[in-house]
N, C-alpha and C positions, 0 to 999 in steps of 0.2 A: 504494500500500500504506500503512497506518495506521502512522505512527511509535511508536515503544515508545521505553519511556527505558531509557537504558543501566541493566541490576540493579535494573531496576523490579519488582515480585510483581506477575505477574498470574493472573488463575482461569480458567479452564477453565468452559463451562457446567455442566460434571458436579463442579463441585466442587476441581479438582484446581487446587492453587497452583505456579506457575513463575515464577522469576527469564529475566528475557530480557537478550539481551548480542547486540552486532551480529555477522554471520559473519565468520570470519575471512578466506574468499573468494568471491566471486561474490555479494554482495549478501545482504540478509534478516538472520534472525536465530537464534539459536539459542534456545531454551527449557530450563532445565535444573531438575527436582528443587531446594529450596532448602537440601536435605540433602546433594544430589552436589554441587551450589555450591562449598559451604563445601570440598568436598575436589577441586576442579578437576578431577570426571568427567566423562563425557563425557551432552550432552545428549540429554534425553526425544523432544525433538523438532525440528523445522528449521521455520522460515518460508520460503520462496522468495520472489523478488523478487517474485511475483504475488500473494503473501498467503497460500499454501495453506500449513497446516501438516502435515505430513510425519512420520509415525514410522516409523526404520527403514528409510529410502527409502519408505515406501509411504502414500498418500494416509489423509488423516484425512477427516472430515465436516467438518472444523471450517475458519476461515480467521483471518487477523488480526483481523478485525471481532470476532472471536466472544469473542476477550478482553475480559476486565476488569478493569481498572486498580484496585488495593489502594489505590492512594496511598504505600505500602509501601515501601523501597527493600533489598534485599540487602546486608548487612556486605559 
């Protein structure tokens, strides 16, 4: 699976920007709005150790690969 840096911004192919931050258990990463971020909600989306990302428990189109790195990092 593609490493992300911890509070990195990354985009979405459709545009949409996420802070990523590692899970708290079982591996991968969480993806969070950089709006909920800022108020410690809970995340848009899940990585799984396989790279799939997940909204809601339920499979996306998209995978790690599919990010792209801002350069950016999250307060």
């Amino acid at each position: 699976m593609k490493e992300l840096r911890e509070r990195g911004l990354y985009r979405l192919p459709d545009g949409a920007e996420l802070v990523a931050s590692p899970a708290a258990r079982g591996g991968g990463y969480a993806l969070y709005d950089p709006q909920v971020w800022k108020r410690y909600g809970l995340p848009d989306y899940q990585i799984d150790v396989k790279g799939r990302l997940n909204k809601m428990g339920e499979s996306t189109r998209w995978s790690a690969e599919d990010l792209i790195d801002t350069g950016q990092t999250a307060a």
